[in-house]
N, C-alpha and C positions, 0 to 999 in steps of 0.2 A: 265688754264681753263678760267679764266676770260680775258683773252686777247682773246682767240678763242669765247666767247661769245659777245665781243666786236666788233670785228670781223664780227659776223651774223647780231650784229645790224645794221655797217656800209653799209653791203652787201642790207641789207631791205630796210636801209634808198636811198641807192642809187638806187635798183628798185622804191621805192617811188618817188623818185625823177625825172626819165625817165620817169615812166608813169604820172607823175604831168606837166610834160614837154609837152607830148603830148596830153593828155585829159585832161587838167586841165579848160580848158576853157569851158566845159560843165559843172564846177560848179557854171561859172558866173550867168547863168540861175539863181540858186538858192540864191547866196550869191551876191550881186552886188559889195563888194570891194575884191572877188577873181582878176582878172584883175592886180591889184595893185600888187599882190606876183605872180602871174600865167607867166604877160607876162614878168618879169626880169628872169624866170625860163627858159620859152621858147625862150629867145635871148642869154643864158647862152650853153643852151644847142645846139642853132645853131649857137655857137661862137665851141664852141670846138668839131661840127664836120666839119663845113668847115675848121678849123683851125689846124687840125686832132691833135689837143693836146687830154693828156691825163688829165682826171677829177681830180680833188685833192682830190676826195673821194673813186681814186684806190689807192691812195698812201698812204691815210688814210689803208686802208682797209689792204694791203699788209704790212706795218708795223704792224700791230695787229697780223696779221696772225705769221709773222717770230718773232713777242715776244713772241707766244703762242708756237713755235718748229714746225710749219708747214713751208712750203715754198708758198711764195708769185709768182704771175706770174708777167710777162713781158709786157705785152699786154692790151687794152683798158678793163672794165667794160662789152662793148658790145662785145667785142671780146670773151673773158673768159667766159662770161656767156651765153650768146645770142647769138653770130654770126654763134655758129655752129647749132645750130635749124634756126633762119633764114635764114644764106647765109652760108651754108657750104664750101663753096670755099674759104671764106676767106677776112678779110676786107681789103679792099684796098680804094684809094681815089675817085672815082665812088659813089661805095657804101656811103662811107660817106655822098657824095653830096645828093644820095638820104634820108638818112636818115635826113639829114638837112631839104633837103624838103621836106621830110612829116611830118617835127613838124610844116612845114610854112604853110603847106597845110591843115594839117588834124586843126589846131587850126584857119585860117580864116573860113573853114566852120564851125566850132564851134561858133564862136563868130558872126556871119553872123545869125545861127540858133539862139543863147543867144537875139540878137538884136532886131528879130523877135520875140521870148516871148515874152520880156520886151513891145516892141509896144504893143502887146495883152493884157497886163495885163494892161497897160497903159488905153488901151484902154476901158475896161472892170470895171475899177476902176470909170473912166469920166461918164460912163454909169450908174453906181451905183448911182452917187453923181446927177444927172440928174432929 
């Protein structure tokens, strides 16, 4: 039981972690030394989809599981969980590539929008102090 709850954490942590990969960068806006833990996240995670390795947090996960008496899978994190609601056809290296590129995509317009706050508040602060 405690391995299969171990298990569900690795599973969370690892959805935490994809969507911290891909929007994490709108939490620059608010905290200014996200960046510092966001963009080693977002190069991590467009290392091992161009690289089409698999995460060390499915292999974490798949061992918790086959200690708990389940059966572990074969297949990536996004594969197993995600790939049939996104691309039910199946992952291949394409896909990958895009999924690479939309962490590269969707976090410069983030951080492009984060820049533009930051001006603003800059701005707005200068204006106080005036």
């Amino acid at each position: 039981m405690y391995f299969r709850i171990a298990a569900d954490g690795v599973l969370l942590l690892h959805l935490s972690f994809i969507l911290f990969a891909i929007f994490g960068g709108a939490l620059a806006a608010r905290w200014r030394w996200i960046p510092l833990v966001h963009l080693p996240v977002a190069a991590w995670a467009f290392f091992v989809e161009m690289t089409g390795r698999i995460c060390p947090l499915t292999y974490l996960e798949n061992d918790l599981r086959v200690r708990a008496g389940d059966s572990g899978y074969a297949e990536s994190f996004v594969e197993h969980y995600l790939l049939g609601i996104i691309y039910p056809a199946g992952l291949n290296r394409e896909v990958q590539f895009v999924l690479a590129a939309t962490v590269v995509v969707v976090n410069i317009a983030i951080y492009a929008w984060s820049a533009s706050h930051w001006r603003k508040q800059q701005r707005r602060a200068q204006a106080r102090t005036r």
